[in-house]
C-alpha positions as CSV (number, residue, x, y, z in Angstrom):
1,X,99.6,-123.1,-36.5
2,X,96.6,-122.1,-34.8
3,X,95.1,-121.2,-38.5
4,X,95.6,-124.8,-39.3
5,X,94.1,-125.9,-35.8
6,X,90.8,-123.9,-36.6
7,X,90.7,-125.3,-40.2
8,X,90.9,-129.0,-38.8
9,X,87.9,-127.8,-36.2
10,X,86.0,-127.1,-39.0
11,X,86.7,-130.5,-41.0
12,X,86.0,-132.5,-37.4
13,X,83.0,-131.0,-37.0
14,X,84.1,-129.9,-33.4
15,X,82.6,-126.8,-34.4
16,X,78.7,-128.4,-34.3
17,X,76.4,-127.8,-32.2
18,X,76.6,-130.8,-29.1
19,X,73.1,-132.1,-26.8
20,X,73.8,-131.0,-23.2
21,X,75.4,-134.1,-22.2
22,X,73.2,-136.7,-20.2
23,X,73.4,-137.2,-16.6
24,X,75.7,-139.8,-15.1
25,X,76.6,-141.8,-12.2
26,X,78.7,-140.1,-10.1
27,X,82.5,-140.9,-10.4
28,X,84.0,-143.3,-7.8
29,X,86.3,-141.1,-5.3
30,X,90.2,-140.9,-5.9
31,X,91.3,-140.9,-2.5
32,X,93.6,-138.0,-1.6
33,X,95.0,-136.6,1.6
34,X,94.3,-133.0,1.4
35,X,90.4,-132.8,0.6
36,X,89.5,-128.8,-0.1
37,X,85.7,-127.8,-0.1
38,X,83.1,-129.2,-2.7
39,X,82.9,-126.4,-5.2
40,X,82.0,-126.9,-8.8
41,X,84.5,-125.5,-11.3
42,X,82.5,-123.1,-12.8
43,X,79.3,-121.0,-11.1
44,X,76.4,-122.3,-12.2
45,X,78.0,-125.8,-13.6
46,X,75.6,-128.6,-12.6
47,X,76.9,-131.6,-14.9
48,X,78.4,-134.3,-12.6
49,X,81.8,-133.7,-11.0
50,X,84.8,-136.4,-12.6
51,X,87.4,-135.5,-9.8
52,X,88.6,-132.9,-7.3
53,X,92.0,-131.4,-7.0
54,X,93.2,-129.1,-4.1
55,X,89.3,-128.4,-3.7
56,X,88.3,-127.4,-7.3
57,X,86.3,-129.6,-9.5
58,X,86.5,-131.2,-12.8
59,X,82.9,-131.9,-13.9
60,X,81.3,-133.3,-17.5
61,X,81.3,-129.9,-18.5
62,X,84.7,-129.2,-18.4
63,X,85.4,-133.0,-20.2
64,X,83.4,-132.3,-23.1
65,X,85.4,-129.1,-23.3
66,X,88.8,-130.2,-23.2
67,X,87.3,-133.1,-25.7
68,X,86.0,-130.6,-28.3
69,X,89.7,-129.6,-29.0
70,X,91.1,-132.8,-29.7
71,X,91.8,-134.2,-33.0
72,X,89.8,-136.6,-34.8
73,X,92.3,-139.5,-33.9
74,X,92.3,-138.4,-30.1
75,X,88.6,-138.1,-30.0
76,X,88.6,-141.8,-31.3
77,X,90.7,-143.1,-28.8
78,X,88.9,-141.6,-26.2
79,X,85.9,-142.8,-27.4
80,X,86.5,-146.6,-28.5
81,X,89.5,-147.9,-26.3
82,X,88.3,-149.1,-23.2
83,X,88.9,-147.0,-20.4
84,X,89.8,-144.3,-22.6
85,X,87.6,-141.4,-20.9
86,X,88.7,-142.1,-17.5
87,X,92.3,-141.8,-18.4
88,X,92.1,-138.6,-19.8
89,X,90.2,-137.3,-17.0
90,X,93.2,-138.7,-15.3
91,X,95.4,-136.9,-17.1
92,X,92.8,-133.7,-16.8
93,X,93.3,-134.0,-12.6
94,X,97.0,-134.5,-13.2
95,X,97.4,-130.8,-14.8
96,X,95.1,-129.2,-12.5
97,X,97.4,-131.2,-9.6
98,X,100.3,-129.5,-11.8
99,X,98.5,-126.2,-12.1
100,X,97.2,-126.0,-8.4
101,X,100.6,-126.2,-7.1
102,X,102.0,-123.4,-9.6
103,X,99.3,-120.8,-8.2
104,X,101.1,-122.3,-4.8
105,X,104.0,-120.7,-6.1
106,X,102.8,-117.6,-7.4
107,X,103.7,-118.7,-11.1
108,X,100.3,-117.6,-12.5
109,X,101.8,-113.6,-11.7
110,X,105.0,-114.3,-13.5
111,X,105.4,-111.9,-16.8
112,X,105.8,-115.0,-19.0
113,X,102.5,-117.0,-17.7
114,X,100.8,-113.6,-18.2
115,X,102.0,-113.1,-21.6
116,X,101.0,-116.8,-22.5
117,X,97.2,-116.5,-20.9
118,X,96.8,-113.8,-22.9
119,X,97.5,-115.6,-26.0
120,X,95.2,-118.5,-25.0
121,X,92.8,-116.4,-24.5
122,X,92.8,-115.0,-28.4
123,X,92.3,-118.7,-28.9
124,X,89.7,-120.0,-27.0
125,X,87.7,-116.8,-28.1
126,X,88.1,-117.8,-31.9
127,X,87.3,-121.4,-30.9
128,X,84.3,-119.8,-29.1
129,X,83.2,-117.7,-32.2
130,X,83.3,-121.0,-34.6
131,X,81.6,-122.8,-32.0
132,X,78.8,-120.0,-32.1
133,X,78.7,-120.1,-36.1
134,X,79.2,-124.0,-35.6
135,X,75.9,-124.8,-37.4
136,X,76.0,-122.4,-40.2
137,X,79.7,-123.6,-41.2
138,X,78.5,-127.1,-41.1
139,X,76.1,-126.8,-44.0
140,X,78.7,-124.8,-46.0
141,X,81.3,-127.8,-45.3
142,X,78.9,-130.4,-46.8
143,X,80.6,-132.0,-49.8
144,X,77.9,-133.3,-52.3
145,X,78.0,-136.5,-54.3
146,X,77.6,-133.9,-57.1
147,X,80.8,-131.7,-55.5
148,X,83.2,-135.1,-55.4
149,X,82.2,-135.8,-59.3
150,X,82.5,-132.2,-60.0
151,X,86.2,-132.1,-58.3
152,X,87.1,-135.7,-60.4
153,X,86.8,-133.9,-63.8
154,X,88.3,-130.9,-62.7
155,X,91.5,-132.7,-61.6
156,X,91.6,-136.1,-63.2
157,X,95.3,-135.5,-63.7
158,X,95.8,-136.3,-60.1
159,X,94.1,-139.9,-60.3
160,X,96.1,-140.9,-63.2
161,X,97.9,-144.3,-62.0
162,X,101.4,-144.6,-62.9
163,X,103.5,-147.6,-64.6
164,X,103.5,-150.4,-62.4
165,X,105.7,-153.7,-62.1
166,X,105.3,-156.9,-60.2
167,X,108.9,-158.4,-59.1
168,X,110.5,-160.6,-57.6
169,X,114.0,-160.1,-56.2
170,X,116.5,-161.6,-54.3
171,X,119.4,-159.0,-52.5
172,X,122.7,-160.4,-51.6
173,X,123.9,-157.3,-49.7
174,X,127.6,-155.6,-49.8
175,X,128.7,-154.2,-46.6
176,X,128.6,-150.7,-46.4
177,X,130.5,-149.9,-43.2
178,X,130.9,-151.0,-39.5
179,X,127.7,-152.9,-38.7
180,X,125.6,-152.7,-42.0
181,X,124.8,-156.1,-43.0
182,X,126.3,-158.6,-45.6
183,X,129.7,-159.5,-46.7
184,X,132.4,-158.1,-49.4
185,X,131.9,-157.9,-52.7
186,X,133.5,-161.0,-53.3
187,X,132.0,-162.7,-51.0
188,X,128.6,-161.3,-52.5
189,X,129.5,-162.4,-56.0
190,X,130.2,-166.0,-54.9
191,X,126.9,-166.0,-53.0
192,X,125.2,-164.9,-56.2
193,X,126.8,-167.5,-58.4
194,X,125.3,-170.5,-55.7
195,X,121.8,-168.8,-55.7
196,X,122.0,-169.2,-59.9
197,X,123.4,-173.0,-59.9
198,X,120.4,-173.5,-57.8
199,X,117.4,-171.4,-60.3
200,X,119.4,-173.6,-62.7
201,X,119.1,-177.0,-60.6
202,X,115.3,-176.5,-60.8
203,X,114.5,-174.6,-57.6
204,X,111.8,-172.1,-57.2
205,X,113.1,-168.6,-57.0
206,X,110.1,-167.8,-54.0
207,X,112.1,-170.3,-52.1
208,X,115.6,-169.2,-53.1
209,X,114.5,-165.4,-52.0
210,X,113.3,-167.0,-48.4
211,X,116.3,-168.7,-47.8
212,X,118.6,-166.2,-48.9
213,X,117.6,-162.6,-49.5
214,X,119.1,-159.8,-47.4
215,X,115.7,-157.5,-48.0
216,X,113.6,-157.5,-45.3
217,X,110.7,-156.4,-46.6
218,X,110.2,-159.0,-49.5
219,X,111.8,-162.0,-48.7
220,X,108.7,-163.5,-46.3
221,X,106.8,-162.7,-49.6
222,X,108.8,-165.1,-51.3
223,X,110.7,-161.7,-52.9
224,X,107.9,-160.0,-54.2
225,X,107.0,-156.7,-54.2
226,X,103.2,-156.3,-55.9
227,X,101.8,-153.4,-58.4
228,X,104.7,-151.4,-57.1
229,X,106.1,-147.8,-59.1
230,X,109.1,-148.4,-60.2
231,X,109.9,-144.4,-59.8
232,X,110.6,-145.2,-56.3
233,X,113.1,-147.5,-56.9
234,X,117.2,-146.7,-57.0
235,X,118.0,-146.3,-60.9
236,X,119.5,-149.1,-61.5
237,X,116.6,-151.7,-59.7
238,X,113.6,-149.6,-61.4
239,X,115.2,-149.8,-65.0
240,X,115.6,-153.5,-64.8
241,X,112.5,-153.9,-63.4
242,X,110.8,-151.4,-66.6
243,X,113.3,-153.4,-69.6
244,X,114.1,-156.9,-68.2
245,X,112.1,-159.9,-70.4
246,X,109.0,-161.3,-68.3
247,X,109.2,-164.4,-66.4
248,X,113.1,-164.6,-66.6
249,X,115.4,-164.7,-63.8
250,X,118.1,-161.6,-65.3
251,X,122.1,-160.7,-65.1
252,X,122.3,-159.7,-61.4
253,X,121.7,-155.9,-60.9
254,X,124.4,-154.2,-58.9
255,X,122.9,-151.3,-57.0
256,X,124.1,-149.0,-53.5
257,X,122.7,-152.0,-51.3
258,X,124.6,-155.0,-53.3
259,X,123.7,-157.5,-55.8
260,X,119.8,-158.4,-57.0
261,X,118.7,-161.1,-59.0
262,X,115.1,-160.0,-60.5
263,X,112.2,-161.6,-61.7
264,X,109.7,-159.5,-63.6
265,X,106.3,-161.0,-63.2
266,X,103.4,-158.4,-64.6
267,X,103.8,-154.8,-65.9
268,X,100.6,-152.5,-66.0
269,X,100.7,-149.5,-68.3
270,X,99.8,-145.9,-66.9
271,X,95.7,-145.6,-67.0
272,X,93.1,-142.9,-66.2
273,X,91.8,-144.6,-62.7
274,X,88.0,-144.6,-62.9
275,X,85.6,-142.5,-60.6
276,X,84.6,-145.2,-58.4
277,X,88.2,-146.5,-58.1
278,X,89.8,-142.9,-57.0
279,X,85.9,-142.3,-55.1
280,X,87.8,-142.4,-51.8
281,X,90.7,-139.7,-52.7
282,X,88.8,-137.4,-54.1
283,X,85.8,-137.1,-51.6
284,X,89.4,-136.3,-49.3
285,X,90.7,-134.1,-51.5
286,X,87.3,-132.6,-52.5
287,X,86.5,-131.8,-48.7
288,X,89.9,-130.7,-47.9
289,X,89.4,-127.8,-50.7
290,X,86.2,-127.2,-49.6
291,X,88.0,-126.8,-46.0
292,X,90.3,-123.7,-47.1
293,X,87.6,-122.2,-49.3
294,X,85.2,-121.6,-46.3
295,X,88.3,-120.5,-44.3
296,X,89.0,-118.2,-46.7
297,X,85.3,-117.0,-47.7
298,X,84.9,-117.0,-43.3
299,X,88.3,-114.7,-43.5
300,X,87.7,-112.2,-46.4
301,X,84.3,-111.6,-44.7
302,X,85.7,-110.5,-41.2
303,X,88.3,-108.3,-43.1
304,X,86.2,-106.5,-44.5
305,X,84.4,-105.6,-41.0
306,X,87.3,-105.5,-38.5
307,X,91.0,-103.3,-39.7
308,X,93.3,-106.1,-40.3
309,X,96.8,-105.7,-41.7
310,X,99.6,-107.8,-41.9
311,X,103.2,-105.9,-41.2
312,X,106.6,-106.7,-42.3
313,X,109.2,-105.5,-39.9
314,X,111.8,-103.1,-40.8
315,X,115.0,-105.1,-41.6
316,X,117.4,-104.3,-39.4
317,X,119.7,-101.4,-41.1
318,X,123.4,-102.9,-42.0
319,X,125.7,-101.3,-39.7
320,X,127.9,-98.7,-42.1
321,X,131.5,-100.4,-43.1
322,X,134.2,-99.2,-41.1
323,X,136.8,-96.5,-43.2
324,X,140.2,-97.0,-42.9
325,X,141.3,-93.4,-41.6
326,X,143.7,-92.3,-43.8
327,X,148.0,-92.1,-42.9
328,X,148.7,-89.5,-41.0
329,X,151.1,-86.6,-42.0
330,X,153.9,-86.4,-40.3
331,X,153.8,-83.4,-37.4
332,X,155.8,-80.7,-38.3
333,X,158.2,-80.0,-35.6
334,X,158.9,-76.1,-34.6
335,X,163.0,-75.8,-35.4
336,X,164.4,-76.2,-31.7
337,X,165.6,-72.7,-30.5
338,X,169.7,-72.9,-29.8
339,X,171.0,-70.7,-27.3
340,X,173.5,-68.2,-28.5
341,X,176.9,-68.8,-29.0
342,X,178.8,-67.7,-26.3
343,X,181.9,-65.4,-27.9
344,X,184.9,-65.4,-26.3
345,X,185.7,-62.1,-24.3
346,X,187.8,-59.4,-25.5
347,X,191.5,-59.8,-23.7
348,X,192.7,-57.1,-25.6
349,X,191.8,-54.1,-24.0
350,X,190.7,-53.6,-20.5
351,X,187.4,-51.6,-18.9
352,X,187.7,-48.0,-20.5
């Protein structure tokens, strides 16, 4: 993530060195009931102040800051919709409103903020560094007229446009389940037949696709879908749109949405799309390699000065399989110990 965040600074140009920005007006006052003392936001910050929250400031300064780590699409917004810079300085006062009312709380000596400042700090310090070498990168980042050519004939495989069809269709739809559109199957097949008696009757199959096509996306356009791949079709659509005669209106095509009648109007064969055609995609493309191979060059270059190693943690050791204990052996029981047999005294004879 945050790899991919410095990457895009470099392609924005975020990274490039900015004029101190000019002095304005001063910012109308946003009324508040608890007014704290007027004290810039940082020491030393004399750009004008935006807005005050709980008695700290947000000036120019800390504007163009929080700016410089937008995307490109953000940054645009800002710049061109009107209002746009006042609304994220509203937005700007609303954290700090947020923020001012944490440190109210303590939050900002919590373990987990702690843990988190600490990682925004590792971030705003690489953000700092490119901002530092902001100049240097830029002239390495500069794709050449030369460099987009260059990337065209190394890659032309890339700008090679596929088979494409012009056709017009009209989709009588099968219903799928509780409230999916169209009718039964039947019902579809009867539609179908009227649509044909009609193509047959003389009327244009633009109108027919207006008046009756379940599609959306096509039927407006009087059914037609323009210079369109046929690969991203369902099967059975694309292959009557690759095979079925020009000009003719064919057998209707039953596919997972329902019944289409097609009309093929142009096929174009695959061709090798010309510099100037593809110019656009490849100075992209060309600039987007150009991207990772400064990373990367920026990257190998720190390694080699600072220890850097990338670790794989242990995996966790399998707990061993439980063994069955074998049976025990029966316990030998001691024989039990019987008293004596008590004889039966002597009658006979008397005490000698």
């Amino acid at each position: 993530m945050l790899r991919a965040s410095l990457i895009s600074l470099l392609a924005l140009g975020v990274v490039a060195q900015e004029p101190a920005p000019k002095a304005a007006k001063p910012a109308s006052k946003v009324s508040s009931k608890a007014k704290g003392p007027k004290t810039p936001a940082v020491p030393g910050d004399t750009t004008p102040v935006l807005a005050r929250v709980g008695g700290e400031a947000i000036t120019e300064a800390d504007f163009q800051a929080a700016f410089r780590l937008l995307g490109q699409q953000e940054q645009m917004q800002v710049l061109m919709v009107q209002g746009g810079k006042e609304e994220f300085v509203k937005r700007m006062a609303e954290s700090k409103l947020l923020a001012v009312k944490a440190k109210r709380l303590q939050l900002d000596k919590t373990p987990s903020y702690l843990q988190a400042l600490a990682r925004t700090k590792d971030d705003l310090l690489a953000r700092e560094f490119l901002a530092k070498e902001g100049e240097n990168l830029q002239k390495k980042l500069a794709v050449t007229e030369a460099d987009v050519k260059g990337y065209y004939e190394g890659h032309k495989a890339r700008f090679q446009q596929p088979d494409l069809v012009s056709v017009r269709h009209i989709l009588v739809s099968v219903k799928q389940g509780e409230g999916t559109p169209g009718g039964t199957d039947e019902e579809a097949k009867v539609k179908v037949a009227k649509i044909q008696e009609e193509l047959k009757a003389g009327a244009k199959f633009e109108d027919l696709a207006k008046n009756y096509s379940d599609d959306p996306g096509s039927k407006d356009n009087g059914g037609l879908y323009a210079d369109a791949d046929p690969s991203g079709w369902v099967p059975e659509f694309g292959a009557a749109a690759r095979t079925q005669a020009l000009g003719e209106v064919g057998a209707p095509v039953k596919t997972q949405y329902g019944y289409h009648l097609v009309k093929v109007e142009e096929r174009k064969p695959s061709r090798q799309l010309t510099f100037e055609e593809a110019k656009t995609s490849v100075e992209r493309l060309a600039q987007q390699e150009r991207q990772v191979a400064i990373w990367n060059e920026l990257m190998d270059s720190l390694r080699k000065e600072i220890p850097f190693e990338l670790l794989k943690p242990a995996a966790p050791k399998a707990a061993p399989m439980p063994v069955a204990a074998p049976p025990k052996a029966p316990e030998a029981k001691a024989p039990e110990a019987k008293a004596p047999e008590a004889k039966p005294a002597d009658t006979k004879g008397g005490a000698q």
